[in-house]
C-alpha positions in Angstrom: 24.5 -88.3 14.7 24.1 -86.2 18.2 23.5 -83.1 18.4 26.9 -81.6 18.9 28.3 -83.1 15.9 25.6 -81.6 14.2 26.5 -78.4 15.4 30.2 -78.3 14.6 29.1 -79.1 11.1 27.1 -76.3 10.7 29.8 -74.1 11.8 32.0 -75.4 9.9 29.6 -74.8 6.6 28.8 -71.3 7.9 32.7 -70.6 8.1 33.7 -71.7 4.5 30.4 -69.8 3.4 31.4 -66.3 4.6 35.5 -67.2 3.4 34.0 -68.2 -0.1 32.5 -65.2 0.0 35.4 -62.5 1.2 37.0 -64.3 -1.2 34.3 -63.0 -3.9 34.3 -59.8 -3.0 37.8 -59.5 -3.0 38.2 -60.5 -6.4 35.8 -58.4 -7.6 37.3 -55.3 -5.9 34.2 -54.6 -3.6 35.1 -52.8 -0.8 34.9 -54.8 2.4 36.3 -52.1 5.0 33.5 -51.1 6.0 30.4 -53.5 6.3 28.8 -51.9 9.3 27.1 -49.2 6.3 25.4 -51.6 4.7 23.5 -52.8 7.9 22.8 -48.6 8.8 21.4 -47.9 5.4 18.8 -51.0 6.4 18.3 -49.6 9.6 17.5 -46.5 8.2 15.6 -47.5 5.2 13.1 -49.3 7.9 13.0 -46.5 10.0 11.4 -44.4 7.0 8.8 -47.1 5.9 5.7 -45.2 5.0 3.0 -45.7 7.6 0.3 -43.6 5.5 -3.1 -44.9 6.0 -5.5 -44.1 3.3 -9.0 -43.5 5.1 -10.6 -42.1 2.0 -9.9 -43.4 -1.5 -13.1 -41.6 -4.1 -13.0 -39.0 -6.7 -14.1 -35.4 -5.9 -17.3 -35.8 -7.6 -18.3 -38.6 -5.6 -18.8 -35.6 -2.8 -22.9 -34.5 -2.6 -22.3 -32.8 0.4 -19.7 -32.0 3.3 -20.8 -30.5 6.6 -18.3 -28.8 8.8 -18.7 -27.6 12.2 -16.0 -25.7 14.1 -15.6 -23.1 17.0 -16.5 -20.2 14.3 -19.5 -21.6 13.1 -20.4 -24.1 10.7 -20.7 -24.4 6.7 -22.0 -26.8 3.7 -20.3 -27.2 0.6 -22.5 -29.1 -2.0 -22.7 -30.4 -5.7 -25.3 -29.8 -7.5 -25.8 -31.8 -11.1 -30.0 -31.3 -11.1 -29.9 -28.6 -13.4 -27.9 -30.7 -16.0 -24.7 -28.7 -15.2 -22.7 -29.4 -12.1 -22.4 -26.6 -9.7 -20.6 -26.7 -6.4 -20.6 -23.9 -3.9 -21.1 -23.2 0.0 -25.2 -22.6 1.1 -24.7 -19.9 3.3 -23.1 -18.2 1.3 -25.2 -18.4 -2.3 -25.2 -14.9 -3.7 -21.7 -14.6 -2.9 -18.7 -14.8 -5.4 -16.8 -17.7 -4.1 -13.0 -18.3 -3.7 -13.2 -21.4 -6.7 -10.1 -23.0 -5.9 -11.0 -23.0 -1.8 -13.9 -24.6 -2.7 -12.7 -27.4 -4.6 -10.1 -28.0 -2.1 -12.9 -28.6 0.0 -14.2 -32.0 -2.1 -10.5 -32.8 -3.1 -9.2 -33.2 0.8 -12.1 -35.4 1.6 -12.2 -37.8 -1.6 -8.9 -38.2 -0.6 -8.1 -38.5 2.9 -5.0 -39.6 4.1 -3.6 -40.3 7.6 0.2 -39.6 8.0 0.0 -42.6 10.3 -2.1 -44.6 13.2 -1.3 -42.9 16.5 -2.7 -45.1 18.8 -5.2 -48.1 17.5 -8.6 -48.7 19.9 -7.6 -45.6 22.1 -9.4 -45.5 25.4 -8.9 -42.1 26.3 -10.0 -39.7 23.2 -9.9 -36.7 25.4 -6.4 -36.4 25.6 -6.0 -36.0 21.7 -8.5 -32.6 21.8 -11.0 -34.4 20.1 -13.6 -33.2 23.5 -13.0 -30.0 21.9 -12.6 -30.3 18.7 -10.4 -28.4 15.9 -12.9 -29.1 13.2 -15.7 -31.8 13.1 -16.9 -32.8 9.4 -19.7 -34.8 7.9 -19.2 -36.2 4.1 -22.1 -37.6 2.5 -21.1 -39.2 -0.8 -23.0 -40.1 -3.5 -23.0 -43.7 -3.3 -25.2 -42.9 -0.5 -22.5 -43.3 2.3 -21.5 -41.1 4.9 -18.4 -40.3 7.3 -17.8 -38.2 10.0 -14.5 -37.1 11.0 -13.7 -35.5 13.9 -10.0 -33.1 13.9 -8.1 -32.5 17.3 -4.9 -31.3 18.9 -1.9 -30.2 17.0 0.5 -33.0 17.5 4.2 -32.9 18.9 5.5 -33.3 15.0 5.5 -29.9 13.0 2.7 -29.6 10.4 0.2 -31.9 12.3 -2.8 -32.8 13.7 -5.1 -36.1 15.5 -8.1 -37.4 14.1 -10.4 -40.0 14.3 -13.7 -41.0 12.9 -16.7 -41.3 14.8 -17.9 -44.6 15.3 -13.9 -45.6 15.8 -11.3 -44.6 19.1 -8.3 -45.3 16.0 -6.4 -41.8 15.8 -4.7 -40.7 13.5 -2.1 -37.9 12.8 -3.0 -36.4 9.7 -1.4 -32.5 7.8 -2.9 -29.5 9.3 -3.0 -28.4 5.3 -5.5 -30.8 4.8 -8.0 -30.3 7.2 -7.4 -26.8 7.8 -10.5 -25.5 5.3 -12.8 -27.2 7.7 -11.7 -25.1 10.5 -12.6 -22.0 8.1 -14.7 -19.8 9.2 -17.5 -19.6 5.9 -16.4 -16.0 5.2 -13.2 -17.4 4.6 -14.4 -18.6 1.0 -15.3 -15.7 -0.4 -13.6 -14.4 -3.4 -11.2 -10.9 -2.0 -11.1 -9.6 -5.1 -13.7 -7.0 -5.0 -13.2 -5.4 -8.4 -10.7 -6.7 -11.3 -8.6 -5.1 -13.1 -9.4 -4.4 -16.6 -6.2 -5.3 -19.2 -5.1 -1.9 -20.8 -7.1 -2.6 -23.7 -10.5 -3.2 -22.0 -9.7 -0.2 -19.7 -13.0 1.5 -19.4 -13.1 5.5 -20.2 -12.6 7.4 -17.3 -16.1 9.0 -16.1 -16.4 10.8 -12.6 -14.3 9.9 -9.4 -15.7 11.4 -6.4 -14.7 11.3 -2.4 -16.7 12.3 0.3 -15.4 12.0 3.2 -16.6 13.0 7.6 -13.8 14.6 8.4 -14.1 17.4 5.6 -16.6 19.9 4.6 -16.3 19.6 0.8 -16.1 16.7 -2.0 -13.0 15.8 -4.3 -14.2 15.4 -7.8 -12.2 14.2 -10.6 -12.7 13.9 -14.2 -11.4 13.3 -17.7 -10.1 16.9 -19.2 -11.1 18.1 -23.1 -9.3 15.2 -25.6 -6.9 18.6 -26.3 -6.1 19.1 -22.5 -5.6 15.2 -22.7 -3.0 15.1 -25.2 -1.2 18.2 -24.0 -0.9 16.4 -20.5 0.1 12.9 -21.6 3.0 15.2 -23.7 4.0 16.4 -21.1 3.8 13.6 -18.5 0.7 15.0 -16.4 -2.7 12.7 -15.9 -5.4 13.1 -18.3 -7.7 14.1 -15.3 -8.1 16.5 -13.5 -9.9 18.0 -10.1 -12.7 19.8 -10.9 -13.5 19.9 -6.9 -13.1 21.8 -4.9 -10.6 23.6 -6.9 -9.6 23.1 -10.9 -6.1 21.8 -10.7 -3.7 19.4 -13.0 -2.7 16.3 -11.3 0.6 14.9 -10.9 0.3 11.6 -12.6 3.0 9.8 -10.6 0.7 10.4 -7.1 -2.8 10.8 -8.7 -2.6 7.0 -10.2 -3.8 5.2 -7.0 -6.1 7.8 -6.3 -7.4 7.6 -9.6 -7.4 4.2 -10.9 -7.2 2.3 -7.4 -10.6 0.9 -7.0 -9.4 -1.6 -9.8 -8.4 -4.7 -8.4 -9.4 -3.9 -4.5 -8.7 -7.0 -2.6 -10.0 -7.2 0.7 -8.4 -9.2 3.5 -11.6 -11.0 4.3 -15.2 -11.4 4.3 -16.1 -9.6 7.8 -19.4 -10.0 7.8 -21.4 -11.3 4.7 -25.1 -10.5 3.7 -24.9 -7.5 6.0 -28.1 -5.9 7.6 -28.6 -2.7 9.3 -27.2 -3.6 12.7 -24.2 -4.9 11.0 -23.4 -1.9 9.0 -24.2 -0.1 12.2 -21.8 -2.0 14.4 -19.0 -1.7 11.8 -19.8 2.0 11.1 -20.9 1.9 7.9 -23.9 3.7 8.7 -22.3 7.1 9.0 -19.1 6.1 6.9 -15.8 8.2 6.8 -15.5 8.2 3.7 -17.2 7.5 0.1 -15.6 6.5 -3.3 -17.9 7.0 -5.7 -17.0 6.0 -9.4 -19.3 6.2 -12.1 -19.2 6.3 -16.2 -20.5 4.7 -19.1 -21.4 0.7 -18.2 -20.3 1.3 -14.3 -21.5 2.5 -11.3 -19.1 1.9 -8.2 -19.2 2.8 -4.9 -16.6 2.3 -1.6 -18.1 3.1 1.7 -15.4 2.9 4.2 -16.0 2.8 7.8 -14.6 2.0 11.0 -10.6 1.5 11.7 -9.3 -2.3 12.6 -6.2 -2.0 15.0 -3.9 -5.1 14.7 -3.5 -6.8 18.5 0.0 -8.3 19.6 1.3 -11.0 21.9 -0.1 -9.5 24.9 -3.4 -8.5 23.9 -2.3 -4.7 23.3 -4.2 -3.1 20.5 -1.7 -1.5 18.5 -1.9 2.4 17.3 -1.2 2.4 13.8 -4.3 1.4 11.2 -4.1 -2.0 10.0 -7.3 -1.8 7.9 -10.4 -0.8 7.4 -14.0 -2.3 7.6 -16.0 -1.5 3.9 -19.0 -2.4 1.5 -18.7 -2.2 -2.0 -21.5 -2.2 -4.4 -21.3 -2.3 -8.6 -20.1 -5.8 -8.9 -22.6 -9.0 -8.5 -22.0 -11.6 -5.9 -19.9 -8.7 -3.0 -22.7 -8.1 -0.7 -20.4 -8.3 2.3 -18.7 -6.0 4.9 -14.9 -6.4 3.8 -11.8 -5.9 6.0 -9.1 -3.8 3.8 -6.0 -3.0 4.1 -5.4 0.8 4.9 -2.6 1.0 2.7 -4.9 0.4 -0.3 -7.5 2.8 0.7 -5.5 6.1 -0.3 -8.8 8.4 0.0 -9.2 8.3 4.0 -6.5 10.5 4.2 -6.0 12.5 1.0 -5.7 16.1 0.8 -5.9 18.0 -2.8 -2.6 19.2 -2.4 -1.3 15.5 -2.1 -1.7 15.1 -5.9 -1.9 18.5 -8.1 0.2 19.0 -10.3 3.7 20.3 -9.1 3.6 23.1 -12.2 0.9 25.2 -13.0 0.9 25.1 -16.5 2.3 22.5 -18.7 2.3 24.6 -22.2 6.0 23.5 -23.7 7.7 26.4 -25.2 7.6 25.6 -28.8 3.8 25.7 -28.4 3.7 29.0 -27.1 3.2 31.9 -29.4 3.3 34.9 -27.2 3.1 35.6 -23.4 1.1 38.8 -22.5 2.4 40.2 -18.9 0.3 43.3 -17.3 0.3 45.2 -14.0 3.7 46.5 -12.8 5.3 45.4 -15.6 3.5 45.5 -18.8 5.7 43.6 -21.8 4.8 41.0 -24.4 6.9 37.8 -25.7 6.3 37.0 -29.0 8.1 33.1 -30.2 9.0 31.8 -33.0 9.6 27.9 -33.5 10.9 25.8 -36.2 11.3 22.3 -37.0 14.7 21.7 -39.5 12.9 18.6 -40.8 9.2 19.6 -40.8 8.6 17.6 -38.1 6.9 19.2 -35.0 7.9 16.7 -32.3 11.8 17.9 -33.0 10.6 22.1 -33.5 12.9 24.3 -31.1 12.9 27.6 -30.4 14.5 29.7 -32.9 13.5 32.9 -32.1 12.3 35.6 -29.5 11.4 39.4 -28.9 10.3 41.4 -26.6 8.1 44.2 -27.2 9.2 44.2 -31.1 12.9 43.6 -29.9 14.6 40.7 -30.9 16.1 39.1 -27.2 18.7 36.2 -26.8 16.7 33.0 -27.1 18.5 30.8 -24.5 17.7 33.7 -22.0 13.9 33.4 -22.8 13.8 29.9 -21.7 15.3 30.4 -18.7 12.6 32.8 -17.9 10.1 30.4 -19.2 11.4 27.5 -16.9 11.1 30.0 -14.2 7.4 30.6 -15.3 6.8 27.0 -15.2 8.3 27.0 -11.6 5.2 28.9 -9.9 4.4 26.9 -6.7 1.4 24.8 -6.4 2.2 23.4 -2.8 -0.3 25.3 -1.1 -3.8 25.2 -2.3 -6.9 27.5 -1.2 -9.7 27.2 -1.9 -11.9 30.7 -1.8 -10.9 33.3 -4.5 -9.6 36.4 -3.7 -11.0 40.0 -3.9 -10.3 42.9 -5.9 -7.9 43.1 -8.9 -4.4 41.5 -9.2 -1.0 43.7 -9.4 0.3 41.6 -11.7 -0.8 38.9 -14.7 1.0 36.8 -17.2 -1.4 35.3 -20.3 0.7 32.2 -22.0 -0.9 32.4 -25.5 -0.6 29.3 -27.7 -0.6 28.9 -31.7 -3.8 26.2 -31.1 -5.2 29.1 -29.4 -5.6 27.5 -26.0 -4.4 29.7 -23.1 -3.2 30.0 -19.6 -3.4 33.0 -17.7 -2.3 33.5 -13.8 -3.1 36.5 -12.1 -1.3 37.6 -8.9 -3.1 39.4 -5.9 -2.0 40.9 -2.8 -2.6 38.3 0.5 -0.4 39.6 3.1 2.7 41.5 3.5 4.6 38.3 2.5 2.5 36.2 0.9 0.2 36.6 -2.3 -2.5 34.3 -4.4 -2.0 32.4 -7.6 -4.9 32.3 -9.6 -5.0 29.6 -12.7 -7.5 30.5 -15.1 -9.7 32.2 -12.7 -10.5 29.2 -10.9 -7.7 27.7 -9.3 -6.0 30.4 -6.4 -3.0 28.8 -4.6 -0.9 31.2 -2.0 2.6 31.4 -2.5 5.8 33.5 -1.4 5.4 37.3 -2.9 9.3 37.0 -3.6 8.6 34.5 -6.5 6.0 37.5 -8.3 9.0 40.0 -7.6 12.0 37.5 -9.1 9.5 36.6 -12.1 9.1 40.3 -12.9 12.8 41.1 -12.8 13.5 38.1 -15.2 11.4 39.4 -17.6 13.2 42.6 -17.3 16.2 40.7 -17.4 15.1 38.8 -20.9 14.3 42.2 -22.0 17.7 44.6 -21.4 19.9 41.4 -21.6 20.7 40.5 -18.1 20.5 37.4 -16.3 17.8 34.9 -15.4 17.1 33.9 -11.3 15.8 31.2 -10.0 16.0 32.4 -6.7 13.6 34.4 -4.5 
């Protein structure tokens, strides 16, 4: 048979193939309008075929050692199973508390290396792929004895990715930024942030001694935890259990006095700055002469912040910015943090507190039904004897039941106006020197536990006078408040009305 014969028959069984099978189809009610999907879907599926190449295929303990090198410097991770227990860390920086789960990324990413695909096989012109100048270079020794070095180039056109190659070969490779990119690290960069953790609420330590000392001020804030009855009468009434003792005695306002307080738990720095810092260092990053100093000490701890200079963020065109990004600091107390951290200023509240920032907004916080009698002498001389009762017997729902003044029974509801005009005494403006001579005015707020507050008022200037708590706490406020509380009492006492203006 010739060849053209032959061909006709083949057409002829290529043409009753593809009729028997529209036929098929039909009768099975596939849909045959449109068979041009079926090839794009194949297209498509072969376009996507994975092209991974696996360069590294070993378990992370198989890592002894990985060397990297990069335009910051250079670092060794190792594993250490001498001892009988395996310990992995990073040489330079032994002594330091490390970042764990950095670490192990560091064995992980190079007992499993993987290429997203061969770039160019045998290349003849590495140089164009970075790799003159590398991103990262590192060595893995394993412990079979082998060793690899890898060397990590320019970011690649494709999101996400850069070229490498191992020495020894001219294949490259584009491989995930993510997996290389703790090789590029500077060896700060592995250093656990957290400079001191925060204790659950039932391990919270007692409070001891806060103190901040800082360049820019001529006197220390100290802060301390009040008599256990001081401490329940604040948490009563919503005010911190501590107080400033320095300069001033004062009450703090427990909503603003928390991060002052309690903010050295869980510190986080940024980053290791500089680690193992010597006296140049602290020098350079003026921790030498600091401008400021948390000290924090009690029973089991001994903390201390040193803050130094400021760290201005830079933008786009080089411009240091104004504002105070963070701060450079060393912290001691805790193993394993000899460093110089960078912080960020919003977590460092004592570079720029001031007392008045945090006292309490009420100079005494004795509730009414705890009050017995108030005692008021100088240009008005009267006295306020209470009454309380509970209808149940139960002293967290006690009210006020009566009042009298000077022997005089008074309307009860008017009294605690007065008394919420009491508590109203400003507190905005702090001083800090007491005032001589004797005040024109004093009102003693006498409880049944036989604790006390007394505030005694003495002329300033023509407008203005000083508040003094207890003796020891003088605040200046408007004259006009000392006026309006003397005509309330007045007004309790001949059954007028209570202001609260002045």
């Amino acid at each position: 048979m010739n060849s053209k014969a032959k061909g006709i028959i083949v057409c002829a069984v290529v043409v009753v193939c593809l009729g028997g099978t529209l036929g098929i189809l039909e009768l099975t009610g596939a849909d045959t309008g449109d068979s041009s999907s079926a090839v794009t879907t194949s297209a498509s599926t072969s376009s996507e075929k994975d092209e991974s190449v696996k360069l590294v295929d070993k378990q992370a303990a198989d890592v002894a050692e990985l060397t990297a090198v990069n335009e910051n410097g250079s670092f060794t991770y190792y594993r250490d199973t001498e001892t009988g227990k395996e310990t992995t860390g990073i040489r330079e920086l032994d002594g330091i508390e490390l970042n764990s789960s950095m670490v192990s990324d560091l064995a992980e990413d190079a007992s499993q290396l993987k290429a997203y695909k061969l770039v160019e096989s045998d290349s003849q012109d590495l140089a164009k792929y970075g790799f003159e100048t590398p991103y990262a270079t590192f060595t893995v020794k394993f412990t079979d004895g082998t060793e690899r070095t890898f060397i990590v180039g320019d970011s690649a056109p494709q999101n996400r990715y850069r070229y490498l190659h191992e020495d020894g070969s001219n294949d490259v490779y584009m491989i995930l930024e993510s997996t290389v990119k703790y090789y590029a690290e500077r060896k700060e960069a592995f250093a656990a942030a957290t400079l001191l953790t925060k204790p659950s609420d039932e391990d919270m330590p007692a409070f001891g001694t806060l103190t901040i000392e800082r360049s820019d001020i001529d006197y220390k804030m100290v802060f301390r935890q009040d008599s256990e009855e001081v401490n329940e009468k604040m948490s009563e009434n919503m005010a911190s259990q501590q107080v400033m003792t320095e300069p001033i005695f004062s009450y703090l306002n427990v909503d603003t006095a928390t991060d002052t307080l309690y903010g050295l738990y869980g510190l986080t720095a940024q980053e290791a700055e500089v680690v193992f810092p010597d006296k140049a260092a602290m020098k350079k990053y003026g921790l030498d002469k600091p401008r400021a100093a948390v000290t924090y000490t009690g029973d089991g701890y001994d903390y201390k912040l040193t803050i130094g200079n400021e760290y201005h963020e830079v933008n786009d065109e080089g411009e240091e910015q104004s504002a105070v990004s963070a701060y450079y600091c060393y912290f001691t107390g805790v193993d394993g943090k000899d460093a110089i951290w960078k912080i960020d200023a919003s977590a460092l509240p004592w570079v720029t507190l001031e007392p008045g920032d945090i006292v309490s907004s009420m100079m005494t916080w004795n509730m009414v039904v705890d009050v017995d009698n108030i005692k008021m002498e100088g240009e008005l001389d009267t006295q306020f004897d209470l009454t309380s009762e509970s209808a149940d017997g139960d002293d967290s729902s006690a009210d006020l039941t009566k009042a009298e003044c000077d022997g005089k029974e008074v309307s009860v509801d008017t009294f605690k106006s007065f008394y919420m005009y009491v508590l109203t005494c400003p507190t905005s403006e702090i001083i800090f020197d007491l005032p001589d001579g004797e005040p024109y005015q004093s009102i003693e707020i006498n409880c049944a536990d036989g604790t006390s507050d007394r505030i005694d008022f003495y002329k300033d200037t023509g407008r203005r006078s000083i508040a003094v708590l207890n003796g020891k706490t003088p605040y200046r406020i408007a004259s006009s408040w000392v006026t309006r509380l003397i005509s309330n009492a007045k007004a309790v006492k001949d059954g007028g009305e209570v202001s609260n203006t002045y």
